[in-house]
mmCIF file of the C-alpha atoms, coordinates in Angstrom:
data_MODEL
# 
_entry.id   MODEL 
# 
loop_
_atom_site.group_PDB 
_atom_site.id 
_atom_site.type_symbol 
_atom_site.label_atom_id 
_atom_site.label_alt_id 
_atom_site.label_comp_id 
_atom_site.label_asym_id 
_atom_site.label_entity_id 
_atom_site.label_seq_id 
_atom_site.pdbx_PDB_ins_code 
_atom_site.Cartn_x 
_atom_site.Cartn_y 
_atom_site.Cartn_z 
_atom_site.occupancy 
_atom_site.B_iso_or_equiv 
_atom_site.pdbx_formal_charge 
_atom_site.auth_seq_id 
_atom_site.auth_comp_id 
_atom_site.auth_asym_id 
_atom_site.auth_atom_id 
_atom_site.pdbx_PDB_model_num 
ATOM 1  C CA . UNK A 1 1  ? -29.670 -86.011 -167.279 1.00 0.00 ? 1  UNK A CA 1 
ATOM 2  C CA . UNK A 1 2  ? -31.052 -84.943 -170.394 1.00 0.00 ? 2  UNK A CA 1 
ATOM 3  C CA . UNK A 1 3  ? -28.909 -84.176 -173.607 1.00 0.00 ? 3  UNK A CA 1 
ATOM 4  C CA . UNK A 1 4  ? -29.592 -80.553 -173.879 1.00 0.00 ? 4  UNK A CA 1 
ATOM 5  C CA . UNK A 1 5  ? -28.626 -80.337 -170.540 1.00 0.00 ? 5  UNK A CA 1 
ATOM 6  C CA . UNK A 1 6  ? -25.427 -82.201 -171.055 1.00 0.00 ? 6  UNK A CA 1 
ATOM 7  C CA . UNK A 1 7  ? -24.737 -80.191 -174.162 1.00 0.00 ? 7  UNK A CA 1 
ATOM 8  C CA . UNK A 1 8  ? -25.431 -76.294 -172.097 1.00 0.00 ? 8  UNK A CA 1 
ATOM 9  C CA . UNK A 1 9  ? -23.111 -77.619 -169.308 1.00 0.00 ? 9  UNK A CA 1 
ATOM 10 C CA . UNK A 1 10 ? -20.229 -78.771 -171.868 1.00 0.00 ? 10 UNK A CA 1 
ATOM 11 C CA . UNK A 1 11 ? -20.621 -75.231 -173.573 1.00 0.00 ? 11 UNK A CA 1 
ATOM 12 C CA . UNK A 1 12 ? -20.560 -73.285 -170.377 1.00 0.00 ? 12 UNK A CA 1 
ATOM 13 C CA . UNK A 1 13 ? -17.303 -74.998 -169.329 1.00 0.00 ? 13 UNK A CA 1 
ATOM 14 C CA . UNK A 1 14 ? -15.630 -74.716 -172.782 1.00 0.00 ? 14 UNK A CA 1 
ATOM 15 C CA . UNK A 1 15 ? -16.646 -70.721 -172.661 1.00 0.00 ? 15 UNK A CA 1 
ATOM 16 C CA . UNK A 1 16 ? -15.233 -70.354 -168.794 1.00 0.00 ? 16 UNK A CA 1 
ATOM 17 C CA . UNK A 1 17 ? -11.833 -72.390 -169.992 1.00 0.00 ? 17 UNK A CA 1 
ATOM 18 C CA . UNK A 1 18 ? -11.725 -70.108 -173.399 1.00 0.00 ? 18 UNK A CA 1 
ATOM 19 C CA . UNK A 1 19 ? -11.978 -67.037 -170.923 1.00 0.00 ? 19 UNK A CA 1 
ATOM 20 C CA . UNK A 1 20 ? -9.562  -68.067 -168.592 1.00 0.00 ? 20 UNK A CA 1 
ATOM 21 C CA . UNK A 1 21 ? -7.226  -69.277 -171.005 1.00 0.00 ? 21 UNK A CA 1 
ATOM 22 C CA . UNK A 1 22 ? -6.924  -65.717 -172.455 1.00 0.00 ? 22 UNK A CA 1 
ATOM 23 C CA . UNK A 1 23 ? -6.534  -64.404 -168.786 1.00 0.00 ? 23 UNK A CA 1 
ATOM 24 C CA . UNK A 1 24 ? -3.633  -67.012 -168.393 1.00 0.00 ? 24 UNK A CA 1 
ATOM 25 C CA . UNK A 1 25 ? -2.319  -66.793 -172.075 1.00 0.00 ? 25 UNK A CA 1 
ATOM 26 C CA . UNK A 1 26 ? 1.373   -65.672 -170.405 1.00 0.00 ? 26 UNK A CA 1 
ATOM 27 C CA . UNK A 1 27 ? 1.051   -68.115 -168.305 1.00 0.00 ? 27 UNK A CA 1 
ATOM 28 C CA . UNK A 1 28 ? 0.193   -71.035 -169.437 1.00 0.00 ? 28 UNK A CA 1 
ATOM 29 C CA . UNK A 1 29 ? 2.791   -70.338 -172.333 1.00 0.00 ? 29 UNK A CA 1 
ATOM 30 C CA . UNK A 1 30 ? 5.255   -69.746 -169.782 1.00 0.00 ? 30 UNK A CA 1 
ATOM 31 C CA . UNK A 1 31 ? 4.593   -72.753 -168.071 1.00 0.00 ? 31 UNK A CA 1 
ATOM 32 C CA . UNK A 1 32 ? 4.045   -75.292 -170.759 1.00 0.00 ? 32 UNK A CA 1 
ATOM 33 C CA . UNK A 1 33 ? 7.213   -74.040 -172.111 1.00 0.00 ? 33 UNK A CA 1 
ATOM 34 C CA . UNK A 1 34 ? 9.433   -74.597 -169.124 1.00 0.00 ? 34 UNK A CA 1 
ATOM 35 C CA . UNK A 1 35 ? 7.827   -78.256 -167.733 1.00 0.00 ? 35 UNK A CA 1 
ATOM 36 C CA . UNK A 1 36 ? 8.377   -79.183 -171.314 1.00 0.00 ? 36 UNK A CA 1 
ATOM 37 C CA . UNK A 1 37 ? 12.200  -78.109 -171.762 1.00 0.00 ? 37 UNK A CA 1 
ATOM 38 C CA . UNK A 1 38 ? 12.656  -80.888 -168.624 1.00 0.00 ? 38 UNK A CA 1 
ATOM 39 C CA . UNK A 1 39 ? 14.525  -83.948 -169.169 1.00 0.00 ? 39 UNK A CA 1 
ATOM 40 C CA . UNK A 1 40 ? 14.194  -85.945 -165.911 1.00 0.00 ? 40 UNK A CA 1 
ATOM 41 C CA . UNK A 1 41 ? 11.145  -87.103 -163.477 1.00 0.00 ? 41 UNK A CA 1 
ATOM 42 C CA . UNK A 1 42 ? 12.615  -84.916 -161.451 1.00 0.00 ? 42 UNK A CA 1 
ATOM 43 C CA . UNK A 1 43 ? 13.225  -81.680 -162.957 1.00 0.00 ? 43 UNK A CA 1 
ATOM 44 C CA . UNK A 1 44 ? 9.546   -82.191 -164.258 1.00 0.00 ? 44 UNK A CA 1 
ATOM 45 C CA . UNK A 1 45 ? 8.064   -82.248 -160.903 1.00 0.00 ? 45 UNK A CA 1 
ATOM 46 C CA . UNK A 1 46 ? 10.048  -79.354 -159.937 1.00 0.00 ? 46 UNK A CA 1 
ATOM 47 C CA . UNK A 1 47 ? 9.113   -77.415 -162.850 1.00 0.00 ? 47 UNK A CA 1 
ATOM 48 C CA . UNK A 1 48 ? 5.320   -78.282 -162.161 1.00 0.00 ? 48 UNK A CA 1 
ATOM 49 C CA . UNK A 1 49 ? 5.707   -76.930 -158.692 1.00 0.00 ? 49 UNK A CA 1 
ATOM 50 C CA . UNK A 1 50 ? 7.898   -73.928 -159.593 1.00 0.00 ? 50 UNK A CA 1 
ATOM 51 C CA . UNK A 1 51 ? 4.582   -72.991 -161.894 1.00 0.00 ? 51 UNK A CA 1 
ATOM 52 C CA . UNK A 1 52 ? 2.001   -73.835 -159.920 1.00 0.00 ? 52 UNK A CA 1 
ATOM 53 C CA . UNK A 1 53 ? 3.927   -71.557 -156.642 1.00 0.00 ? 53 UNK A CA 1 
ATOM 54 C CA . UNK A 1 54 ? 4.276   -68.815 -158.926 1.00 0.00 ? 54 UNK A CA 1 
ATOM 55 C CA . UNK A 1 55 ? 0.499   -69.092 -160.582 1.00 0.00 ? 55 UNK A CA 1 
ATOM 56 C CA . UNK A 1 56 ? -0.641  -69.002 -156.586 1.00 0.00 ? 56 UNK A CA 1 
ATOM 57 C CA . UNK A 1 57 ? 1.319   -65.901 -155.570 1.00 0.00 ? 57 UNK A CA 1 
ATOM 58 C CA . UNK A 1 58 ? 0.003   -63.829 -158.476 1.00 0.00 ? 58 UNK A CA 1 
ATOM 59 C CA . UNK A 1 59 ? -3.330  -65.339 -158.776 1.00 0.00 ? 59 UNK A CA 1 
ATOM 60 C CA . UNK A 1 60 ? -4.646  -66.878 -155.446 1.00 0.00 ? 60 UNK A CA 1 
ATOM 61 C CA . UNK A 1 61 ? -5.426  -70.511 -154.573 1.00 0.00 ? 61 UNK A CA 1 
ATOM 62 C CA . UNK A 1 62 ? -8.694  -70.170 -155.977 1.00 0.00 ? 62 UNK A CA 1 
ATOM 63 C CA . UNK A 1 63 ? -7.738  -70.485 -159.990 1.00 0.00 ? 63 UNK A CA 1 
ATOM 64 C CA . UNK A 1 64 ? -5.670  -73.700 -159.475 1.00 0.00 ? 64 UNK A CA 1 
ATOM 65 C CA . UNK A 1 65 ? -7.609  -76.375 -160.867 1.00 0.00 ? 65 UNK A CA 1 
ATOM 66 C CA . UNK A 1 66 ? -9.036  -74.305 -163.637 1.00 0.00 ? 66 UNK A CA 1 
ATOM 67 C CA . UNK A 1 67 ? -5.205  -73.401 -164.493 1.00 0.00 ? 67 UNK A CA 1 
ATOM 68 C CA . UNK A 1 68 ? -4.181  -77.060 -163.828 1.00 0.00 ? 68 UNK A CA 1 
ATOM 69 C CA . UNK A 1 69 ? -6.552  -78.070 -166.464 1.00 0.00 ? 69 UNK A CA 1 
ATOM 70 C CA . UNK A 1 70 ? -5.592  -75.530 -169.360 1.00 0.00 ? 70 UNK A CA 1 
ATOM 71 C CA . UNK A 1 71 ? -1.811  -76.085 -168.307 1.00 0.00 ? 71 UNK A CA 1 
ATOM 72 C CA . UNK A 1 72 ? -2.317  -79.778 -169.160 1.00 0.00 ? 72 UNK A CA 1 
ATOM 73 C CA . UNK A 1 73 ? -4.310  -79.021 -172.611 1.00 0.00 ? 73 UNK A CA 1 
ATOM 74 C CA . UNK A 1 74 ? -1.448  -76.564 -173.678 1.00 0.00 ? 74 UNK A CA 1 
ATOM 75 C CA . UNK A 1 75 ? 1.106   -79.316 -173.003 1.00 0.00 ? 75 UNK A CA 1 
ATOM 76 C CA . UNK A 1 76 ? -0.899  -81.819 -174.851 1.00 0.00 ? 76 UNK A CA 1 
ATOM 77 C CA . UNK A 1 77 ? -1.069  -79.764 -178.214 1.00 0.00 ? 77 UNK A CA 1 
ATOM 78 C CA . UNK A 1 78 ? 3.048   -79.689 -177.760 1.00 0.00 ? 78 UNK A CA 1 
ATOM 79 C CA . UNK A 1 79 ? 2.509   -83.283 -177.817 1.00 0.00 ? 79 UNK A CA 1 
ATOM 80 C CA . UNK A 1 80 ? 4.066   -83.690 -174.023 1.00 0.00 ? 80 UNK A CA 1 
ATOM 81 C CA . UNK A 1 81 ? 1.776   -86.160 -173.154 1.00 0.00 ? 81 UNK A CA 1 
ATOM 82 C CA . UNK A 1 82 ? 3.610   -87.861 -169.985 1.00 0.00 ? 82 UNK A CA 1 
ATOM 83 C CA . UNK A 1 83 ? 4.230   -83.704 -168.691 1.00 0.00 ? 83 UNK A CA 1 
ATOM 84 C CA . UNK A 1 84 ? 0.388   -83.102 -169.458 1.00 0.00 ? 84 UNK A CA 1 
ATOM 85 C CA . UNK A 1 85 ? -0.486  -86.336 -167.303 1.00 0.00 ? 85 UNK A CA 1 
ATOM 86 C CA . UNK A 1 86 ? 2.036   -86.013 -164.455 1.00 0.00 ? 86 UNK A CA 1 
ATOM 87 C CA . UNK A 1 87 ? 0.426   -81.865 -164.647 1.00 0.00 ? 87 UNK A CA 1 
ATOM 88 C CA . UNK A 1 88 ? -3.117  -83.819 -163.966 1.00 0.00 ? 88 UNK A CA 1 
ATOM 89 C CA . UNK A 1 89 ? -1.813  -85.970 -161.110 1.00 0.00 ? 89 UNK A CA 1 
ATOM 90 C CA . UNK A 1 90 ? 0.257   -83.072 -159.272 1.00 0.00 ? 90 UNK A CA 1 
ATOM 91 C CA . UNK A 1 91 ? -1.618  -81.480 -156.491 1.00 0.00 ? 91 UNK A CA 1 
ATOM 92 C CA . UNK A 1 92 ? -0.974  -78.325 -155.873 1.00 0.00 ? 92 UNK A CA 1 
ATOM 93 C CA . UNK A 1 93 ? -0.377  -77.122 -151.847 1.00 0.00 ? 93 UNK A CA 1 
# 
């Protein structure tokens, strides 16, 4: 694949993630805040579902991944990199 290419892709997929993460703003703040107030494997997962079940029911199925993605970013710049990962590796039903 050609750089140019590479480079129009990477831009088109940083300007859909900058649009949806100013759809999402509430909740990805929301949700980064809460999975990141957990203290046990357990709670975390919880918390991770609890967001993703609530994300669905006012958004649809079809937004997951996209949201699953920016969730992850927004806990890596609070420097929860273990809630970003396990975020990544949770798939949502």
């Amino acid at each position: 694949m050609p750089k140019e290419e590479k480079r129009g892709r990477r831009r088109g997929l940083q300007a859909e993630k900058a649009l949806y993460r100013s759809i999402y703003l509430m909740e990805l703040a929301r949700g980064s805040s809460y999975i990141a107030s957990t203290r046990s494997p357990a709670t975390q997962r919880a918390a991770i579902a609890e967001v993703f079940d609530e994300f669905r029911s006012l958004y649809g199925p079809d937004k997951l991944l996209i949201f699953r993605e920016l969730l992850a970013e927004s806990l890596q710049k609070r420097d929860c990199l273990s809630a970003a990962q396990a975020v990544l590796s949770f798939e949502p039903g």
